[in-house]
C-alpha positions in Angstrom: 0.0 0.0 0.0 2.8 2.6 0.6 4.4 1.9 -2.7 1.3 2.4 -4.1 0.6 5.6 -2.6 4.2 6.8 -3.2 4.3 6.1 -6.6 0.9 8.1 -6.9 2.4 10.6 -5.2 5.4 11.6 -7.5 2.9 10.6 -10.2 0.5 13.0 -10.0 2.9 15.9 -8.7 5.3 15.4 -11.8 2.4 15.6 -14.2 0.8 18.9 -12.1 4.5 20.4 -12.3 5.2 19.3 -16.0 1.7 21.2 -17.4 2.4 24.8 -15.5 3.8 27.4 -17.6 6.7 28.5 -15.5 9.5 25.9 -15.0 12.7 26.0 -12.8 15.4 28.2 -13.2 12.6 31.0 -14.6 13.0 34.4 -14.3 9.7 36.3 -14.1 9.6 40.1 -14.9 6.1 41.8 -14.4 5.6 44.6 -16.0 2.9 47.3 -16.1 1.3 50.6 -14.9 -0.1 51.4 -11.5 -1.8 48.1 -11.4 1.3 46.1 -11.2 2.9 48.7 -9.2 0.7 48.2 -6.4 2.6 44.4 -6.0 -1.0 43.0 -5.2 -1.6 40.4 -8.0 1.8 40.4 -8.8 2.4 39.1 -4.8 -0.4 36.5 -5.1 0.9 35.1 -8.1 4.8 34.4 -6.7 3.2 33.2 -3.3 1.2 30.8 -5.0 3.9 29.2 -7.0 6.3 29.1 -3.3 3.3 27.0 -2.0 2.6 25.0 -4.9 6.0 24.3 -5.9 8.1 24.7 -3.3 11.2 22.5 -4.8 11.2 25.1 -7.9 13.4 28.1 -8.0 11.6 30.9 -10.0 12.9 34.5 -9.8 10.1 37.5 -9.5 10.9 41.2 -10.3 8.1 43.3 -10.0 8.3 46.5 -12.6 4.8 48.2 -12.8 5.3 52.1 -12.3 2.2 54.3 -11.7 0.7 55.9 -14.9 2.7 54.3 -17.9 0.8 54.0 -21.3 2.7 52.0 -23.8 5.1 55.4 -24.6 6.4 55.0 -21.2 5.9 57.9 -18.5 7.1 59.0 -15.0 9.8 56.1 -15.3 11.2 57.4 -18.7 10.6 56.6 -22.2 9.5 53.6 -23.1 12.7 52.5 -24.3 14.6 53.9 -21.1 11.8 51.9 -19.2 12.3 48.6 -20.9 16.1 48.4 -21.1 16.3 49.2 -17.3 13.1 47.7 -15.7 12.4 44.9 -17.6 15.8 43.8 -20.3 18.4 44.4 -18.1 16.6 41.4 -15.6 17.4 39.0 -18.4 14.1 37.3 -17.6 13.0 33.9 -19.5 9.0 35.1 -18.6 7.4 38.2 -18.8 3.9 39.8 -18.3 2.4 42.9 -19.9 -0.7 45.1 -18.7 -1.1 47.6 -20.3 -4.1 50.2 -21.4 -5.8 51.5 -18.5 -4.2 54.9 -18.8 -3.7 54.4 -22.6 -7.6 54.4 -23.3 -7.2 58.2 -21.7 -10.4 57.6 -19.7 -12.8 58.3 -22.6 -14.9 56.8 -25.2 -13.3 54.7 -27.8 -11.6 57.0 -30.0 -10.2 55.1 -33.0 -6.6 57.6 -32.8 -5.8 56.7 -29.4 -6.6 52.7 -30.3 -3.5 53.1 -32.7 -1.4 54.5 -30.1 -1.9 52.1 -28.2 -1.8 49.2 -30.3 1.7 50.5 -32.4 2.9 51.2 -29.0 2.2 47.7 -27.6 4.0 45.7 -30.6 6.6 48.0 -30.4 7.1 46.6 -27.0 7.0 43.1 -28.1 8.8 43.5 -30.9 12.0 44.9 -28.7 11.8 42.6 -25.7 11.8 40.1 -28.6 14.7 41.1 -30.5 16.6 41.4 -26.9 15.9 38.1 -25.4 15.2 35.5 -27.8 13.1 32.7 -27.0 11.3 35.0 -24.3 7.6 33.8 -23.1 5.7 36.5 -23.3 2.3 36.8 -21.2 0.0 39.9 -22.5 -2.5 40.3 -19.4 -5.6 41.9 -20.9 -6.5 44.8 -18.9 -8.2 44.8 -15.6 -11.7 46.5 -15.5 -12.8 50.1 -14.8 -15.4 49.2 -12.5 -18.6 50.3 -14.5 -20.2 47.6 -12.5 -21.0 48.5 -9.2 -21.3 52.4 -9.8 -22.9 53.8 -12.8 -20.6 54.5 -16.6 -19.8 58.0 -16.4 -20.4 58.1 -19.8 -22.8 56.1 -22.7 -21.4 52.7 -22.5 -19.1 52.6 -20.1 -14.6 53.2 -19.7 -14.9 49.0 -19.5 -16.0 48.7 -22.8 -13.0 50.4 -24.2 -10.7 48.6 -22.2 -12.7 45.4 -23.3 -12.0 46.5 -27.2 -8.2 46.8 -26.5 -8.8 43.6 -24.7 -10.1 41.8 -28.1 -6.9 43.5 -30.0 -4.3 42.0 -27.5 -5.7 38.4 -27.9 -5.5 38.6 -31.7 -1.7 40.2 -31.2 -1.2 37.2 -29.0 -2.5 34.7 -31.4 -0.2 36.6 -34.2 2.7 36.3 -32.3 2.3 33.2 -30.8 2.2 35.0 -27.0 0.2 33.5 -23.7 -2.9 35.6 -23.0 -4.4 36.2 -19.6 -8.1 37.9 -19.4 -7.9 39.8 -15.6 -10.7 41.8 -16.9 -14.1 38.8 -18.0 -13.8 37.2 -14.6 -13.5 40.2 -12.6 -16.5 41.5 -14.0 -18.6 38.5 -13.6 -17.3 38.2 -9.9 -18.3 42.1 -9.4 -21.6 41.2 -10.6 -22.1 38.6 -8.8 -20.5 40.4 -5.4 -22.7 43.5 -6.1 -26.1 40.4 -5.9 -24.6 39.2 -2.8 -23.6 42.7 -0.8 -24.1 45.9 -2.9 -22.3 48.2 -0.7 -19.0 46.0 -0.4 -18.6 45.1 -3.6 -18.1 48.9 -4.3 -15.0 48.2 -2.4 -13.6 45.8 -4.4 -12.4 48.3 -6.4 -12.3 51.1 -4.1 -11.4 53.9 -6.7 -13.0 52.0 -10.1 -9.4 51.8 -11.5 -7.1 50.3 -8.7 -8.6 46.6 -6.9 -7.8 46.2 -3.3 -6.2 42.8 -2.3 -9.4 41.4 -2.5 -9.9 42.4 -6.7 -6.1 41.1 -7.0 -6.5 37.9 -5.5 -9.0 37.5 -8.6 -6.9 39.4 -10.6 -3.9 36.6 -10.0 -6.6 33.4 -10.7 -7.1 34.8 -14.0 -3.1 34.8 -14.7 -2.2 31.3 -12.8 -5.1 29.9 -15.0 -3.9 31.2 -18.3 -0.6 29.6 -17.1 -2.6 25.8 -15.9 -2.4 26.4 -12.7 -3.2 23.0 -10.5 -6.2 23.1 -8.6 -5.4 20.5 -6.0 -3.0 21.2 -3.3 -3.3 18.0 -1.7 -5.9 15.0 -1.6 -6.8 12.5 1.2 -9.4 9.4 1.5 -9.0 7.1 4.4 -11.4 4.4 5.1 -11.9 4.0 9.2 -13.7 1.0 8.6 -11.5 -0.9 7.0 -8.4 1.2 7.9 -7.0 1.8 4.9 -5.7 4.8 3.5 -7.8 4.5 -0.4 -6.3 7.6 -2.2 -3.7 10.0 -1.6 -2.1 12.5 -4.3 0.6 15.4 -3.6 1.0 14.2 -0.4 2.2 10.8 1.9 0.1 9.8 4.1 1.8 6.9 7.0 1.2 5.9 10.4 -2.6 5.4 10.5 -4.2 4.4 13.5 -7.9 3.5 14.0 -9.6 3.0 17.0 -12.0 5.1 18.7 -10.0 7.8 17.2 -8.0 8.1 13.9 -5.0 9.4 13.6 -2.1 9.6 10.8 0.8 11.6 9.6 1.2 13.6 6.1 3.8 15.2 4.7 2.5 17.1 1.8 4.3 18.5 -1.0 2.6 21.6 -1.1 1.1 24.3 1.2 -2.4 25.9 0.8 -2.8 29.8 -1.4 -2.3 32.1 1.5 -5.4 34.1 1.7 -6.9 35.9 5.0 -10.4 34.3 5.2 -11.0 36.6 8.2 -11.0 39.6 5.8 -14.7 40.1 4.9 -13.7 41.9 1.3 -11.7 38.7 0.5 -14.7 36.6 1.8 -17.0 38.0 -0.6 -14.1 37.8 -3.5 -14.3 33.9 -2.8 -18.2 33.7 -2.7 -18.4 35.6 -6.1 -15.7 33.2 -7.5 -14.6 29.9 -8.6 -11.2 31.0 -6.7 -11.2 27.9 -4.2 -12.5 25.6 -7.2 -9.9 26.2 -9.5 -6.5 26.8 -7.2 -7.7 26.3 -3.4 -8.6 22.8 -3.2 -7.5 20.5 -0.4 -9.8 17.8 0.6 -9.9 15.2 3.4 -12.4 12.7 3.0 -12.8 9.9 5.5 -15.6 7.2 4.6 -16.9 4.8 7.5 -16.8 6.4 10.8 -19.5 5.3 12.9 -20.0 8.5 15.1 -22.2 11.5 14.2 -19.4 14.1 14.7 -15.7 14.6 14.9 -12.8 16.9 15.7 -10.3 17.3 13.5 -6.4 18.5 15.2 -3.9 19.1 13.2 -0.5 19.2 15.0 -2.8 19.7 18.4 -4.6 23.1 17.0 -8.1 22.6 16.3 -8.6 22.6 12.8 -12.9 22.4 13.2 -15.7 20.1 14.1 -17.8 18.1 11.1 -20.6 15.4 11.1 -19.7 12.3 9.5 -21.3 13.3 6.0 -19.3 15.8 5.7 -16.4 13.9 6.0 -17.8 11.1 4.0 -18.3 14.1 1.1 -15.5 15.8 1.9 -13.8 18.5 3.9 -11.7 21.4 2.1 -8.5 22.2 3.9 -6.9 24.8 2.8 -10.1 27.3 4.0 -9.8 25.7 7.5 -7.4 27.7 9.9 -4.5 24.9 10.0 -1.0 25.0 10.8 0.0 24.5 6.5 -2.8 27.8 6.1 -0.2 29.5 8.8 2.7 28.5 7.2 1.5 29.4 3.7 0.7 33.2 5.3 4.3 33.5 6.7 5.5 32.5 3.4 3.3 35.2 1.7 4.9 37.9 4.5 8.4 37.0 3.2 7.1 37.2 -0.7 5.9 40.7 0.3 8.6 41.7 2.3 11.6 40.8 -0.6 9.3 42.9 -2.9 9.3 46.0 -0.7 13.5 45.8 -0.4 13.4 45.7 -4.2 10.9 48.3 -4.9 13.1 50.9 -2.1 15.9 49.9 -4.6 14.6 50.9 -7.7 12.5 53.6 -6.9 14.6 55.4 -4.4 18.2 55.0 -5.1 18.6 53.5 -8.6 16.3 55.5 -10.6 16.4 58.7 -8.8 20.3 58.8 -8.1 21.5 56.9 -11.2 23.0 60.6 -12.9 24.8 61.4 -10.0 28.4 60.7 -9.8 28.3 59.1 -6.1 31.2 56.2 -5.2 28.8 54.7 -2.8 25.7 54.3 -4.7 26.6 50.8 -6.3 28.2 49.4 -2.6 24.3 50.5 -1.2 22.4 48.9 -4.4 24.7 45.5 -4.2 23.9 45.7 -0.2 20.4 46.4 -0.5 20.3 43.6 -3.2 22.7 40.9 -1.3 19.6 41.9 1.5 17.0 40.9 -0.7 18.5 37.7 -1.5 18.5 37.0 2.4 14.8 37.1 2.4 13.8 35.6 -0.9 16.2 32.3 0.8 13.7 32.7 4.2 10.9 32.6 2.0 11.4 29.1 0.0 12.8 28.1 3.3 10.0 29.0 4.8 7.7 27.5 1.7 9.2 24.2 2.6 6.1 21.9 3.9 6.8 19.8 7.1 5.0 16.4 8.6 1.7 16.9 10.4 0.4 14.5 12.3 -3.5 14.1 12.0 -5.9 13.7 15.0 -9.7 12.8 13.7 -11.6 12.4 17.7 -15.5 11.7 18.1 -16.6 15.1 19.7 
């Protein structure tokens, strides 16, 4: 039986790992306006692939700045901006979103359009001729919330962004690009949230342009899935009565005991996506999504018990209380409060924490100081760097998953 359940093990972990987009040894670059600057989808993204794939060493720079259009903007010239912030990374991935500032916040206007889209083959046209062999991810852009407050004019800033949507995914399909759509399912999610709770879901999008976490937790679904993403973090199915684990995949399950109580050890290959259930604008961003469907999924499903309801301990914290159908149909993990959900947040601290050293960096010493003649400005940027690397090795440290020992009592 442990053979079995090993073999199933690497099995279906090698075929998850072999089907997602990004691969080891990658070097992602993100790149963007204010959307990307804000280091919220961005963040969500790089935490999930720590959790997921915590063997897998993928580099993340983060290179949105506030206001670009396609020409560039308070970071330079487009050229300055993608030799600097985006070239001279030498990354093997990158992501585009762009067009929420070139669209000028007005209706279509056929002009702007070809702006935009000579400006946006320009840009894949250099990063090409760079870095050949370059996988190239254009992120169609995220919604003006049209939803939730009324158009401030006849059909609506969305619609615009929707038509330079339609243009990127033919560019993509000329070029032979990846293409994420942030904007369809955070529409339909805002629709749905606005149904459920009219006044929050206004604040999923606090200012109609920039999401909170909450709109970029959606916002970083839409990407994982354009890159096949794995659903499953882990799957369990013991059977008490015959004691027997039936099915386990991502993780190895040993030790089980049955008697009045059950209890077993796993060590999983994976952690939970770290998301704050307690945060009620993230609990409605789950409700009006398939978010824990298509990347949270973790169930434990224990068939046979002969009592009406259980506690269930992970590692001695109390992980929640179920009746034995529940059980029988299934309990999802990862949006229980257990130590791997724990773990997975600290990870998510360290992604966000690397990010801030690196944004400091940039933002206030490279770009700001870089025509000054100062000796000590390349000592501070290779300190400040040699800092972030410290982190980024506490977080896949940290991203490592551990053996938790399993304790299923009658309540």
């Amino acid at each position: 039986m442990r053979l079995f359940l090993g073999i199933f093990l690497l099995a279906s972990a090698g075929f998850a790992q072999a089907d997602f987009y990004l691969k080891d040894g990658d070097r992602v670059v993100f790149y963007g306006d204010s959307i990307t600057d804000q280091r919220l989808y961005t963040t969500f993204t790089e935490s999930y692939v720590l959790t997921r794939f915590p063997q897998m060493k993928v580099t993340f720079i983060h290179s949105g700045w506030g206001g670009d259009r396609v020409s560039g903007g308070g970071g330079g010239p487009i050229d300055v901006r993608l030799q600097r912030d985006l070239i001279a990374y030498g990354p093997s991935v990158l992501t585009v979103m762009l067009g929420m500032n070139d669209g000028r916040y007005r209706a279509y206007d056929p002009d702007i359009f070809q702006q935009f889209s000579g400006g946006f083959e320009y840009i894949v046209g250099s990063v090409k001729g760079a870095l050949p062999g370059i996988r190239i991810t254009v992120i169609q852009p995220s919604p003006y919330d049209d939803v939730t407050r009324a158009p401030v004019f006849a059909g609506g800033y969305n619609a615009v962004l929707v038509r330079y949507a339609q243009y990127l995914g033919e560019l993509a399909a000329r070029e032979n690009l990846t293409v994420a759509d942030l904007n369809t399912p955070v529409v339909e999610a805002l629709q749905k949230a606005k149904s459920i709770d009219p006044a929050l879901a206004q604040k999923l999008l606090p200012d109609r342009v920039h999401p909170g976490a909450s709109g970029h937790l959606l916002m970083a679904e839409a990407l994982l899935k354009a890159w096949h993403a794995p659903a499953e973090v882990t799957s369990v199915e013991i059977d008490a009565e015959s004691k027997q684990v039936s099915a386990a995949a991502n993780t190895k399950v040993t030790d089980l005991q049955v008697d009045s109580s059950l209890t077993w050890t796993q060590e999983d290959a994976a952690l939970p996506m770290p998301v704050d259930m307690k945060d009620p604008l993230i609990a409605l961003a789950l409700r009006a999504s398939d978010f824990v469907e298509a990347l949270d999924r973790q169930p434990l499903r224990i068939a046979g018990l002969p009592r009406a309801r259980y506690v269930l301990r992970i590692d001695g914290e109390m992980a929640g209380s179920f009746g034995r159908q529940e059980l029988a149909d299934g309990v999802n993990l990862a949006l229980l409060p257990t130590p791997m959900a724990k773990q997975a947040l600290d990870v998510h601290a360290l992604t966000i924490r690397h990010n801030q050293i690196h944004y400091e960096r940039w933002r206030h010493f490279q770009v700001p100081l870089q025509e000054q003649k100062l000796e000590r400005l390349q000592p501070a940027l290779a300190a400040l760097d040699a800092l972030e690397a410290e982190l980024i090795g506490q977080q896949r440290a940290a991203a490592q998953p551990k053996p938790r020992r399993y304790e299923l009592s009658p309540e």
